[in-house]
C-alpha positions as CSV (number, residue, x, y, z in Angstrom):
1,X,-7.6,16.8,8.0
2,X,-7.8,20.3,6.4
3,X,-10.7,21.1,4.6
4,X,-11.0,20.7,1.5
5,X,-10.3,23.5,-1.4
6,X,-13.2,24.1,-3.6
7,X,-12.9,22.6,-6.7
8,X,-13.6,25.3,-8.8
9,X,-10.3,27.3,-6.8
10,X,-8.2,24.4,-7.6
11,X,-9.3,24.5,-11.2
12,X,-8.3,28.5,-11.0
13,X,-5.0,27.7,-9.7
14,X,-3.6,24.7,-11.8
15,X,-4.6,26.9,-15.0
16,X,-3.5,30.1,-13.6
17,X,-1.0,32.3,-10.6
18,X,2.8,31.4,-10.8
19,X,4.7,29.1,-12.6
20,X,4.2,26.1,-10.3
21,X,0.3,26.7,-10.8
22,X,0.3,26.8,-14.3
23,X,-0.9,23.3,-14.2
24,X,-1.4,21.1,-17.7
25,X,-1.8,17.2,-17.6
26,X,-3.2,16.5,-14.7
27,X,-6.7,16.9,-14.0
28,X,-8.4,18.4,-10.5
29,X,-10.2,15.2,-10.1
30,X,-6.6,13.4,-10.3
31,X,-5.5,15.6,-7.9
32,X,-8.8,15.3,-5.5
33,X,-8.3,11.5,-5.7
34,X,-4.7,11.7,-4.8
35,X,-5.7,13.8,-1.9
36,X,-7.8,11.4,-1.0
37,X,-5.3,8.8,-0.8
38,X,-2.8,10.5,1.0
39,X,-5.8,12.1,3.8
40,X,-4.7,15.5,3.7
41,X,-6.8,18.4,1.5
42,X,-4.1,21.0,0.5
43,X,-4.9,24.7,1.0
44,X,-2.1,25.7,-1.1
45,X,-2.2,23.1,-3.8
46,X,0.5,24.6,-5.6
47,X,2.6,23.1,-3.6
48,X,1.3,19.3,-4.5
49,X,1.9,20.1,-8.0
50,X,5.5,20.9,-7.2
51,X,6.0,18.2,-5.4
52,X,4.7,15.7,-8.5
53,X,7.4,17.8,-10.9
54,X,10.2,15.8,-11.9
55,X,13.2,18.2,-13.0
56,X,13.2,16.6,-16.6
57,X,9.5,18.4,-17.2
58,X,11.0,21.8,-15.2
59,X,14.2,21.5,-18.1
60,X,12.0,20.6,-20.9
61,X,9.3,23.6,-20.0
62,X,12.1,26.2,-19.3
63,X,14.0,24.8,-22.7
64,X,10.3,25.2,-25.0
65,X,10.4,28.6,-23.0
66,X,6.9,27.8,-21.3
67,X,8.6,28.4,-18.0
68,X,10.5,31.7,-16.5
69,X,11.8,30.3,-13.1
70,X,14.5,28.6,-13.1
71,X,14.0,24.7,-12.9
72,X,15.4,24.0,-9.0
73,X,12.0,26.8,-8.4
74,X,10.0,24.8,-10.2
75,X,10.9,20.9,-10.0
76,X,10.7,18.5,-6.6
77,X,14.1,18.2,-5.6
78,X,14.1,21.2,-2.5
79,X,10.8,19.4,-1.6
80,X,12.5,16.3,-1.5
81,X,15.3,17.2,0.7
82,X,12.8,18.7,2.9
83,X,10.4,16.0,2.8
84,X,13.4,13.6,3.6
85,X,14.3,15.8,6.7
86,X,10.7,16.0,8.2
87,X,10.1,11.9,7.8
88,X,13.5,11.3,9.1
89,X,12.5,13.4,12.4
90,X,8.5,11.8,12.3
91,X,9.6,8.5,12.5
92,X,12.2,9.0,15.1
93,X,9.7,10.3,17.5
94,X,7.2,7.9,16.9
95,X,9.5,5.3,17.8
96,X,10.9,7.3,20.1
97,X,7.5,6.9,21.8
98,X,6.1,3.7,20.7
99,X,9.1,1.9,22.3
100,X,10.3,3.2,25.5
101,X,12.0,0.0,25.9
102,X,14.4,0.1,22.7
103,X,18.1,1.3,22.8
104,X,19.6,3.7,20.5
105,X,20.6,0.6,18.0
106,X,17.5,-0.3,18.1
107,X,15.7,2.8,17.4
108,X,18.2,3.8,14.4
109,X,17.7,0.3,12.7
110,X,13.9,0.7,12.3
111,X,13.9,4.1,11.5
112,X,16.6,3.2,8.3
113,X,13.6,0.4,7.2
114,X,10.8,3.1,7.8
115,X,12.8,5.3,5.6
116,X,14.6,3.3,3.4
117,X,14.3,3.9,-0.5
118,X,12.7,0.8,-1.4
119,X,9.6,0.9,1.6
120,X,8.9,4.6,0.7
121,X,8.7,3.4,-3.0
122,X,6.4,0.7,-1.5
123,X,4.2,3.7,0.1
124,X,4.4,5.5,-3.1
125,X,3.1,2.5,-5.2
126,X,0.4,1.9,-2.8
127,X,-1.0,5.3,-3.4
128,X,-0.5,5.1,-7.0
129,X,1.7,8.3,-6.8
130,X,3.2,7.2,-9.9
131,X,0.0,8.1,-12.2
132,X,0.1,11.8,-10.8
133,X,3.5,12.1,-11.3
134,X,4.8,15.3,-14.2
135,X,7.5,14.0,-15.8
136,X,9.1,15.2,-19.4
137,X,7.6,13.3,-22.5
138,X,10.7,11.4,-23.1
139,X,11.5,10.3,-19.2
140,X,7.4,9.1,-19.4
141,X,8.1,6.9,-22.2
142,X,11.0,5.5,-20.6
143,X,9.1,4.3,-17.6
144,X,10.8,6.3,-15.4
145,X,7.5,6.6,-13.2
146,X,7.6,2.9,-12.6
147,X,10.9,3.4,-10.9
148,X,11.5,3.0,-7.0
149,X,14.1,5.4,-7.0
150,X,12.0,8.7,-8.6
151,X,8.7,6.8,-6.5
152,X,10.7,7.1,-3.0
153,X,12.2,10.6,-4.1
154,X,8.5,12.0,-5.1
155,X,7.0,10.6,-1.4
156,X,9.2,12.2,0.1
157,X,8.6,15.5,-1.8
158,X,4.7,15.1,-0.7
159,X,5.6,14.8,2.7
160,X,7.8,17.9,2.7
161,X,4.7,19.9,0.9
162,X,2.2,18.3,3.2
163,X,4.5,20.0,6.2
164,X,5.0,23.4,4.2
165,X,1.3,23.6,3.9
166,X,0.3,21.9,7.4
167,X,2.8,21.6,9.6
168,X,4.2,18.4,11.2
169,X,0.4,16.9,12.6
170,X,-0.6,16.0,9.2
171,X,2.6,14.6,8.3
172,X,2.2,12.9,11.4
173,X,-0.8,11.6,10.5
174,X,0.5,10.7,7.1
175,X,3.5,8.4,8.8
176,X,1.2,6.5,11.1
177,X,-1.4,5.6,8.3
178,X,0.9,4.7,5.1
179,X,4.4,4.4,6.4
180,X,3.9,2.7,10.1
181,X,0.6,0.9,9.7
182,X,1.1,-3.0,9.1
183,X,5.3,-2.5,9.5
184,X,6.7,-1.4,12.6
185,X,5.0,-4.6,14.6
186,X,6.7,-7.0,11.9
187,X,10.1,-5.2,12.5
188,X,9.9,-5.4,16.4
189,X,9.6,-9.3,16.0
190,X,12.5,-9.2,13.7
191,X,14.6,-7.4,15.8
192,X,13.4,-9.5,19.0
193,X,14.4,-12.7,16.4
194,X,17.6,-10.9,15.8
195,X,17.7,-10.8,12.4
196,X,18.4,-6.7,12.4
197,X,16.0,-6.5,10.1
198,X,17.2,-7.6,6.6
199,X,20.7,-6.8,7.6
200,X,21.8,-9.9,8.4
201,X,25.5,-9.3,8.1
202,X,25.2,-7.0,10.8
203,X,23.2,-9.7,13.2
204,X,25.7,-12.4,13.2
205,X,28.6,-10.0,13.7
206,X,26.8,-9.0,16.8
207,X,25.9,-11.8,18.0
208,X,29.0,-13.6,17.8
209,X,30.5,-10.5,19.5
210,X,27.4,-11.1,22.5
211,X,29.2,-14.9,22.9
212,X,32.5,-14.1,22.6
213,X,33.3,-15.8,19.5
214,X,35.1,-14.2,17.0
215,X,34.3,-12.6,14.1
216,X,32.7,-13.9,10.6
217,X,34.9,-13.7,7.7
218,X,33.5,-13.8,4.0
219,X,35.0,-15.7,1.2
220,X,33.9,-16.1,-2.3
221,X,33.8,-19.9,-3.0
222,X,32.3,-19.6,-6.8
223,X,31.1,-17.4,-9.3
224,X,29.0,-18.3,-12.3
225,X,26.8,-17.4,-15.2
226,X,26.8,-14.4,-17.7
227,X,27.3,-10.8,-17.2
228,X,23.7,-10.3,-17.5
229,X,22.7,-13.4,-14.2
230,X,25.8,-13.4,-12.2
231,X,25.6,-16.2,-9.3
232,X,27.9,-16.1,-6.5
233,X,28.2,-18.6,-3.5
234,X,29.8,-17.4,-0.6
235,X,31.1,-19.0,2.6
236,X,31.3,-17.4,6.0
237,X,34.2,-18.7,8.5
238,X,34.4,-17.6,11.7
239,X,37.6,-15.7,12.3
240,X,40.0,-17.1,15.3
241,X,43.2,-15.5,16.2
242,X,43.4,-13.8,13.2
243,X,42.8,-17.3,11.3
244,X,39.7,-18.5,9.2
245,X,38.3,-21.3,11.3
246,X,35.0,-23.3,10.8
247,X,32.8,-22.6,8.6
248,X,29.5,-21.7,9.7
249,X,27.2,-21.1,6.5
250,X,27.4,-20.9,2.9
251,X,24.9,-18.6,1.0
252,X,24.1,-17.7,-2.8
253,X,22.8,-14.2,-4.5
254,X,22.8,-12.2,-7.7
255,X,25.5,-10.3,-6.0
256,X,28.6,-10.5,-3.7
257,X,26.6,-8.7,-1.1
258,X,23.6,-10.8,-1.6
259,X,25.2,-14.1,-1.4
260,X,27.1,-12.5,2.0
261,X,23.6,-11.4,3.6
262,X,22.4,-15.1,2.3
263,X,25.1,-16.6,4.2
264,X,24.6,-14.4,7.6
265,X,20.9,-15.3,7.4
266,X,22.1,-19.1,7.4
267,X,24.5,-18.7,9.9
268,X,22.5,-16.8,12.2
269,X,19.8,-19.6,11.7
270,X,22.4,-22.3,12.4
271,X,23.8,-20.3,15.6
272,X,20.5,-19.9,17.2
273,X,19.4,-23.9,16.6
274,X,22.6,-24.9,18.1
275,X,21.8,-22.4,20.9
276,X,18.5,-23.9,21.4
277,X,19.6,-27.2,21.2
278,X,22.1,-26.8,24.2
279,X,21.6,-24.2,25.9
280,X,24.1,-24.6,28.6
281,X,26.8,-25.5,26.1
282,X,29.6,-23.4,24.1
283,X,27.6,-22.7,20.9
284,X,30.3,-22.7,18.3
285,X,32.1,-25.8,20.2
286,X,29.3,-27.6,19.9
287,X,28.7,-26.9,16.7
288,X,27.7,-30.1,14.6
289,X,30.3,-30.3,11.6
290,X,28.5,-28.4,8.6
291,X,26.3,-29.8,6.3
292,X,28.0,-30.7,3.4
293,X,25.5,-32.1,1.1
294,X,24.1,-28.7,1.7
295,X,27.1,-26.8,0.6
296,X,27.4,-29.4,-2.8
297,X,23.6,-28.3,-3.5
298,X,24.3,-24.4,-3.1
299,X,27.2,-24.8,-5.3
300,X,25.1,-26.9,-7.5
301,X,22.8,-24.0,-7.8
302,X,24.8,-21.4,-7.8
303,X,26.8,-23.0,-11.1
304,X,22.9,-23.0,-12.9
């Protein structure tokens, strides 16, 4: 960890030096405490408080005329796009090196979880980021902090000042204590329990590509409920000579794609029982005929 700035120099430069550092709203003890959170004591905090600037406070400050640079100088987004960059490339060569034994595949579907919007927002909740973040009076009483979309974006402005101000080891550092720590053990048994981690869509295609089957086919079977609560219930068939066949699973969601990942999941779960079951056998052959009381109750939910 870098040392840390004297407090009375961080007080100097959130009230005082460029634009960035003319710093109202947020305290030095805030920002010691977020330091603390992240591990990583900023020489130039500057940066930091860039990184916490959402564009509508840049827009609002140049529009009062508190602000001379323009508002890409003086809001997150370059950080972000940084930030985004360096965390892509952290990850991949921790994985990279954690996991000789993993293929390319392999390799790129963790990384997209490690990365994704909604585990960086995760991250960002976890360190409270939210609290620290400069937002414009109107966006703050929208609750736009709360949001995992501006959460994930500010993370990944942090990391990019973090490697501005320290290079890639403390980012390092960063990645293996808040965005590895706790995950990347739970992903490797999801992948070795083939569920490709969330995407489930994507599992059952490949497995019934690794035995020769076919490929699934999705079908809406029901929609119902307001605008506002949409249900669907899919069903996926598996695909022979160009021909819906059997269906394998049925699944519900919120949303098309929802109910479709639902219905992998189920699939995939009915695939490898059968597998289990009889090994030796042809797995979709041997297929018992599907459940229908099961498919009755989906649709029975679904239509609440």
């Amino acid at each position: 960890m870098v040392p840390p700035t004297p407090a009375s120099e961080k007080s100097r430069k959130y009230g005082h030096g460029n634009s960035v550092g003319r710093f109202r709203g947020l305290l030095t003890a805030d920002i010691n405490q977020l330091e603390s959170a992240i591990g990583y004591s900023f020489a130039n905090p500057d940066l930091l408080v860039r990184a916490l600037t959402h564009r509508s406070l840049a827009n609002e400050r140049v529009l009062e005329g508190n602000e001379k640079e323009p508002p890409a100088a003086a809001d997150n987004e370059r950080l972000e796009f940084l930030g985004d960059a360096v965390l892509g490339l952290v990850v991949a060569e921790a994985m990279f090196l954690l996991h000789p034994e993993w293929r390319e595949g392999e390799l790129t579907r963790v990384r997209a979880q490690l990365v994704s919007r909604q585990h960086m927002a995760e991250v960002a909740a976890h360190l409270d980021l939210g609290r620290h973040l400069r937002l414009s009076k109107g966006e703050d009483r929208s609750g736009l902090r709360r949001k995992n979309t501006v959460l994930s974006n500010t993370m990944e402005a942090v990391i990019g000042a973090v490697f501005l101000d320290g290079g890639l080891d403390p980012v390092r550092a960063f990645v293996r204590r808040h965005v590895m720590a706790g995950v990347v053990e739970k992903l490797a048994r999801d992948l070795r329990s083939g569920a490709a981690l969330g995407n489930y869509k994507s599992a059952l295609q490949e497995h019934l590509q690794a035995i020769r089957a076919g490929m699934p086919v999705y079908r809406v079977k029901s929609e119902s409920g307001p605008d506002h609560r949409k249900r669907f219930l899919v069903e996926v068939r598996l695909r022979a000579e160009g021909e819906p066949g059997k269906p394998l699973a049925r699944g519900t969601g919120s949303t098309k794609k929802l109910a479709e990942q639902d219905a992998a999941r189920r699939a995939l779960a009915r695939l490898t029982a059968e597998e289990e079951r009889s090994p030796a056998g042809d797995t979709i052959e041997s297929l018992r005929p599907a459940d229908e009381g099961l498919f009755a109750e989906q649709e029975e939910q679904a239509a609440q």
